[in-house]
Wavefront OBJ file of the C-alpha trace (Angstrom):
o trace
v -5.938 -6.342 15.531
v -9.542 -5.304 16.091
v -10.992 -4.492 19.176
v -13.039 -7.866 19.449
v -10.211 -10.232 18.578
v -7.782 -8.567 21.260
v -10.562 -8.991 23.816
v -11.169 -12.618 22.323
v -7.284 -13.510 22.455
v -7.297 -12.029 25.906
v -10.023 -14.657 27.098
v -7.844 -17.560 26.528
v -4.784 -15.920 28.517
v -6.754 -15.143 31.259
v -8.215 -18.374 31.272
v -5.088 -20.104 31.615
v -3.992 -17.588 33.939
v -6.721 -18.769 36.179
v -6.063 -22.414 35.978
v -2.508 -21.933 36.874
v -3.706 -20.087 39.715
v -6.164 -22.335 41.054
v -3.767 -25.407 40.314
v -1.167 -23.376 42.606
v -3.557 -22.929 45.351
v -5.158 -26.763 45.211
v -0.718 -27.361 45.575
v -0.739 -25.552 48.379
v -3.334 -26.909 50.066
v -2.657 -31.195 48.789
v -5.944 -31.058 46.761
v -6.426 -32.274 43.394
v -6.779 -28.976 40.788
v -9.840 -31.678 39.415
v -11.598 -31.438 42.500
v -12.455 -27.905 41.763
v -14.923 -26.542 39.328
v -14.611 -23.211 37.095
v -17.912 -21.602 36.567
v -17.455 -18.882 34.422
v -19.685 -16.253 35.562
v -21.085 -14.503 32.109
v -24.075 -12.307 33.189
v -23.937 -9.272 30.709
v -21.551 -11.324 28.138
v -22.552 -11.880 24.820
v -22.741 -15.395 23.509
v -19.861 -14.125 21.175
v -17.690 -13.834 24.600
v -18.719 -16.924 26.086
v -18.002 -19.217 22.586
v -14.435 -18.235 23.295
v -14.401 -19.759 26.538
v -16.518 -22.787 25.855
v -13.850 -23.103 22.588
v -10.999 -23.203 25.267
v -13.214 -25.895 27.398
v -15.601 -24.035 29.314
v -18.324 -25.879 29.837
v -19.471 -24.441 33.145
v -21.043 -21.062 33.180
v -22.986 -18.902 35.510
v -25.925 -16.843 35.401
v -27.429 -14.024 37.907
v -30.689 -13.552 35.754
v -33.417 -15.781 35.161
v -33.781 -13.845 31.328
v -30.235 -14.168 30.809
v -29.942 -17.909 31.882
v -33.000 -18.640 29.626
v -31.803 -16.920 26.631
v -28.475 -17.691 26.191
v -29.452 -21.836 27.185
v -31.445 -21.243 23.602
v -28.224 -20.054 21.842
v -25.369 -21.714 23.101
v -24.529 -25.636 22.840
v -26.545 -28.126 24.596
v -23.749 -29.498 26.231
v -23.272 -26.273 28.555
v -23.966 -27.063 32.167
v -25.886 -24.061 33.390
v -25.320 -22.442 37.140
v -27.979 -19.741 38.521
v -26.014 -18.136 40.663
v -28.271 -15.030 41.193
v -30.911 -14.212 43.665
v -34.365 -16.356 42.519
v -37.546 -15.195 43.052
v -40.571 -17.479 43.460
v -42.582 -16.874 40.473
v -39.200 -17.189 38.063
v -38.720 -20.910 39.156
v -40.774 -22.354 36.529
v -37.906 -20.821 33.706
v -34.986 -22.542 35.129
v -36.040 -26.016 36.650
v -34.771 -28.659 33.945
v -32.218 -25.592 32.646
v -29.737 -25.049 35.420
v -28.077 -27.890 36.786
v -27.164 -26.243 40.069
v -29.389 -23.539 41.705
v -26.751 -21.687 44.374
v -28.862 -19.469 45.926
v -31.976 -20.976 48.106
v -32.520 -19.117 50.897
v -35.804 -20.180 51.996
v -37.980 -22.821 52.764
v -40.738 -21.426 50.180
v -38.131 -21.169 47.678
v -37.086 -24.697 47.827
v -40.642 -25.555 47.907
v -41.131 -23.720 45.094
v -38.517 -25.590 43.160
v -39.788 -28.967 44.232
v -43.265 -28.040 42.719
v -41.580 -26.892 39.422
v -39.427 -30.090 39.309
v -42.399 -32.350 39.780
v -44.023 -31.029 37.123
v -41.416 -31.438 34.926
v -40.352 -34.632 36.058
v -36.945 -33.451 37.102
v -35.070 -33.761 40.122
v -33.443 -30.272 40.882
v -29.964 -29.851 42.470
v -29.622 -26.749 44.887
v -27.201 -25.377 47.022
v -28.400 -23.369 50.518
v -27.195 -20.230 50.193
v -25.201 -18.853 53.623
v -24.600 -15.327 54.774
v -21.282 -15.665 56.227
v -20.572 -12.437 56.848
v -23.969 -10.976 57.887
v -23.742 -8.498 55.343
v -27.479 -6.636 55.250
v -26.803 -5.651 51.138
v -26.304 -9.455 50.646
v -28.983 -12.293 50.639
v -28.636 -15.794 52.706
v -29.603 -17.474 56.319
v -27.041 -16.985 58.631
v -25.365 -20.184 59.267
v -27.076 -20.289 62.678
v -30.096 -20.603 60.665
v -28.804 -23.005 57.765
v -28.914 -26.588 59.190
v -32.683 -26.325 60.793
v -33.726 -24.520 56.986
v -31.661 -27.555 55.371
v -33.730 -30.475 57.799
v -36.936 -28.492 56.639
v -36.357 -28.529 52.885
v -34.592 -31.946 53.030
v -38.093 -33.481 52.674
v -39.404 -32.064 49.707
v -39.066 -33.887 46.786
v -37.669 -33.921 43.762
v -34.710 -31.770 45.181
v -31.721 -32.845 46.548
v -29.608 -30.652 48.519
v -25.738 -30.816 47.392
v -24.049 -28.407 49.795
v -23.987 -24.686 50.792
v -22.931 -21.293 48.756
v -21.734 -18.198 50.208
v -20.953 -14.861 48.419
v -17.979 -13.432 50.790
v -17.380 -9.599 51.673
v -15.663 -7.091 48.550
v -12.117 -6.822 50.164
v -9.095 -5.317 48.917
v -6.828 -8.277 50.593
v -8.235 -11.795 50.162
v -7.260 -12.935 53.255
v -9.645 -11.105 54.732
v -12.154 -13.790 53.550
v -10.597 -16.607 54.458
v -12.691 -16.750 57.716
v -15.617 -16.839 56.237
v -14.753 -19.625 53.744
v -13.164 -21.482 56.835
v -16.952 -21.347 58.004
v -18.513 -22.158 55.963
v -16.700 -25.709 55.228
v -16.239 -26.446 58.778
v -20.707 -25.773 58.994
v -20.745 -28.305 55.879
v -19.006 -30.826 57.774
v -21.342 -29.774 61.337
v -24.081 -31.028 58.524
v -22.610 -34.041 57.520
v -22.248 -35.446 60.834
v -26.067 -34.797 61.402
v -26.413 -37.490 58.130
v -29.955 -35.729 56.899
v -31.517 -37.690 54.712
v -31.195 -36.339 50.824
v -28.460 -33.949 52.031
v -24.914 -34.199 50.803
v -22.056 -31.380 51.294
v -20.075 -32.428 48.360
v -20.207 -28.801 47.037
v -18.903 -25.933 48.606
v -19.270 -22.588 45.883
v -17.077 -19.888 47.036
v -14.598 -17.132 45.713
v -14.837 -14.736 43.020
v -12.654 -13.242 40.811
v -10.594 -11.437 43.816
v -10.655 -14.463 45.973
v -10.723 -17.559 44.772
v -7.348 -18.861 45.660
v -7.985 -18.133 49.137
v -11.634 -20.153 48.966
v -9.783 -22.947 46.771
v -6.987 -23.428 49.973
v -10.594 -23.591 52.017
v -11.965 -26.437 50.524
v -14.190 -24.570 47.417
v -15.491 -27.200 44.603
v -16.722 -24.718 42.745
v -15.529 -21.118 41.801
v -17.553 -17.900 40.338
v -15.231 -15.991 38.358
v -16.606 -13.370 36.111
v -14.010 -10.383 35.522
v -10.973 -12.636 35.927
v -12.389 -14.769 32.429
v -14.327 -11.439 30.963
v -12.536 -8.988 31.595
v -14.568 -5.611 32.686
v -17.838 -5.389 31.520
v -17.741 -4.442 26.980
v -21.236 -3.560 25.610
v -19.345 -2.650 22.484
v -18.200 -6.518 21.710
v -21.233 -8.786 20.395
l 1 2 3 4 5 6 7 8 9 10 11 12 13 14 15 16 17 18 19 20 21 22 23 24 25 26 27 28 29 30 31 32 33 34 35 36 37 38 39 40 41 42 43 44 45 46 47 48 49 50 51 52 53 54 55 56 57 58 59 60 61 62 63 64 65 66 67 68 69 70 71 72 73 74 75 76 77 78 79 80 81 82 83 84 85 86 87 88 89 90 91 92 93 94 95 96 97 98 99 100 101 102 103 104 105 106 107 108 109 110 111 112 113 114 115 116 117 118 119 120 121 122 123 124 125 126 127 128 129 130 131 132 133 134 135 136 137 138 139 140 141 142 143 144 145 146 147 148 149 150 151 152 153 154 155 156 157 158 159 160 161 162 163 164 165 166 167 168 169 170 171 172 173 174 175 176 177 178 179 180 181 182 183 184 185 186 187 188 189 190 191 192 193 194 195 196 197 198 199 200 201 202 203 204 205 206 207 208 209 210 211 212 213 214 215 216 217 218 219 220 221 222 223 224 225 226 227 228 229 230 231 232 233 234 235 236 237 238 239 240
């Protein structure tokens, strides 16, 4: 067996030994495994890669770049819902509004407003997610949730965007558990949010946990996961 089939064949296993993982944790915590979503996170994975997973069912994938997103959205089937995960800048908006179906990462008020303008033009109403620094890390980008439910009233009146909950990216750890306070957090500040019933605002999605996490963020209430090296594998600039 070549080198690309093995790491092909090993995309389905790992697949299903994610599901069986999440459907373990959603057991342990009397949720529904069809209340959470799988993004698989393919930044650096060639469309080769990700056909394997969209052949298993994928149909949920995430993107850090702008390029990347674009690209690959060219090459892949249309019926691929597209996540941009990454950090956005301003003056890359205009590539992904009517692409990604879920923007994770807005962080500002000039970001947001930024999309709106973008989504007007295109006659498009854009789905985001506010992006929350749980941890306070300084390497990582995000209001702190101090800051999250004033930024949220401020960009809940733009429009053509609708706000569907909050993101967080939690801390590298060697034990999971370690996270579980900040995924605790961050659903307890979606429900603080919900009680404040903001116009255009809904916390139906919480996106949190990675590859070395997840379970932990799917006991806390995640919707959606990012999980990248637990689909991929490490990263293989050989395959294509």
């Amino acid at each position: 067996m070549n080198k690309k089939q093995d790491l092909l064949n090993k995309i389905d296993l790992n697949l299903k030994k994610v599901e069986a993982r999440v459907a373990a944790a959603c057991q342990r915590s009397g949720r529904s495994f069809h209340d959470v979503t799988l993004i698989a996170v393919s930044k650096h994975k060639p469309p080769s890669l990700m056909q394997e997973a969209y052949a298993y069912g994928c149909r949920h994938f995430g993107e850090n770049k702008v390029q990347e997103l674009t690209q690959k959205y060219e090459q892949l089937p249309e019926d691929i819902q597209w996540h941009m995960i990454g950090h956005l800048q301003r003056n890359k908006v205009k590539y992904i509004v009517g692409k990604a179906c879920l923007i994770h990462s807005v962080d500002s008020f000039r970001l947001a407003e930024e999309i709106s303008k973008e989504s007007l033009k295109k006659n498009v109403v854009s789905q985001i997610l506010i992006e929350v620094n749980m941890a306070e890390e300084e390497s990582k980008f995000g209001v702190t949730k101090e800051e999250a439910s004033s930024l949220i009233q401020e960009i809940a009146g733009l429009p053509a965007i609708r706000i569907k909950g909050l993101m967080t990216i939690a801390p590298y750890v060697e034990n999971p558990e370690k996270n579980r306070q900040y995924f605790a957090g961050l659903r307890h500040l979606s429900v603080d949010i919900m009680d404040k019933s903001i116009d255009n605002v809904s916390m139906d999605i919480l996106s949190m946990g990675m590859t070395g996490d997840y379970e932990v963020a799917v006991e806390e209430g995640a919707t959606c996961i990012r999980v990248g090296t637990g689909i991929f594998g490490e990263r293989d600039y050989e395959v294509v």
